[in-house]
N, C-alpha and C positions, 0 to 999 in steps of 0.2 A: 685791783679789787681788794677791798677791807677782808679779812678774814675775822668775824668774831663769834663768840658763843653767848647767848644769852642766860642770864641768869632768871630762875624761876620766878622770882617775883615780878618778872617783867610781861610775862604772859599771864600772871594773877592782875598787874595792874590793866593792863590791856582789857582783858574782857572786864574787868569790874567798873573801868571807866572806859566810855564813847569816845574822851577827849585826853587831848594828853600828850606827851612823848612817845609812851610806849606804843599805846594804839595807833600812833601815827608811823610811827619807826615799824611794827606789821602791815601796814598800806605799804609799805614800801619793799616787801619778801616781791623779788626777783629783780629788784631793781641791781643794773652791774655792776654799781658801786660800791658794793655786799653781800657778802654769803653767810646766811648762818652755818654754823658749823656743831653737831653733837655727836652723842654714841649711844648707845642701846641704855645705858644706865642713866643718862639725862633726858633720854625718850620718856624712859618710864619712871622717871621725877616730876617731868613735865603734866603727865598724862595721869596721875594721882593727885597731883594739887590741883590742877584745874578738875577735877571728877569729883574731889571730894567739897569743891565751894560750887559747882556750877547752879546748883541753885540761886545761891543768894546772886547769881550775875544776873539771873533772869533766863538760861540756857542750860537747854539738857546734854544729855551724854551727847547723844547724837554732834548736838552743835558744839562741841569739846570735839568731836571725832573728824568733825571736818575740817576744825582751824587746826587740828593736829597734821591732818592730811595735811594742808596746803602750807605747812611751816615744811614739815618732812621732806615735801614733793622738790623745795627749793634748798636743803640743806644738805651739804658735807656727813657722810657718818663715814666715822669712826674709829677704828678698832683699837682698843689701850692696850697697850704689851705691857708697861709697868704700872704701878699706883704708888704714887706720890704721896702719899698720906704721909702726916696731916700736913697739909697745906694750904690749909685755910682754917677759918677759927671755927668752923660748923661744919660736921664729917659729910654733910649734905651738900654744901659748897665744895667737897674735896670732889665732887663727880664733874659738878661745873668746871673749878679748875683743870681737872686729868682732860676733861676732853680737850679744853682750849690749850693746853700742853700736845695732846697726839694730832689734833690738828693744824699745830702751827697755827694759832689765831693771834690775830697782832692787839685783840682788845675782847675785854669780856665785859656786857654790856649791863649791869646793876646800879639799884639805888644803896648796896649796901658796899661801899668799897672799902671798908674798911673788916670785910671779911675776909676777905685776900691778901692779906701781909705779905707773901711770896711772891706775887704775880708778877713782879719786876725781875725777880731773879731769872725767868723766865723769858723776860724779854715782852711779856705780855702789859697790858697798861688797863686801868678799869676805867672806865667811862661810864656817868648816865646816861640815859638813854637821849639828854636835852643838847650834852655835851657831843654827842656820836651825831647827834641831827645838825650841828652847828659844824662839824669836822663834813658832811654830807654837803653843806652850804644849802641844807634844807631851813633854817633858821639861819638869822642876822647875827 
């Protein structure tokens, strides 16, 4: 089983688009070829960027509280004992990376890989979400 953490733009892109990787790679929370994996600090990364656009998705709190429930309900938390900073190029990303760090995740799942300069010294590898779907043998 994949261990990975996603990165926050991948549930911005998800509820903002129907269609897609990301939103397809969410149809896919409990499948057992994947675990997401966070901690209290990317919970509530997670839970501030999708709150503060859920409008423009078309979705209220509420419906932010439920796709947060059903990420939670299938994910790994947590707990960080050290902080790695900086280890990524945006102190926002260094929450993403620490967790994929205390979780032992083999991939952290963005469209911005070139935030995480570090991530290999870790052992970690960044993938999109298009690239994680085709490693799934969900795409060709």
């Amino acid at each position: 089983m994949y261990q990975v953490v996603l990165d926050t733009n991948i549930l911005v892109s998800a509820m903002r688009l129907r269609i897609g990787g990301s939103n397809r790679l969410l149809g896919l929370l409990g499948d057992d070829r994947w675990r997401p994996n966070l901690s209290v600090a990317v919970a509530l990364e997670y839970e501030a960027a999708l709150k503060r656009d859920c409008g423009s998705f078309g979705l209220t709190e509420g419906d932010i509280d439920d796709v947060l429930d059903a990420l939670f309900a299938q994910a790994g938390v947590h707990r960080q004992y050290f902080l790695w900073r900086p280890a990524a190029s945006d102190p926002d990303d260094d929450t993403v990376m620490e967790a994929a760090i205390a979780s032992n995740s083999d991939f952290i799942i963005t469209f911005n890989k070139r935030d995480f300069p570090e991530c290999n010294r870790f052992g970690i590898q960044c993938l999109s979400p298009k690239e994680f779907l085709i490693l799934l043998k969900e795409l060709p």
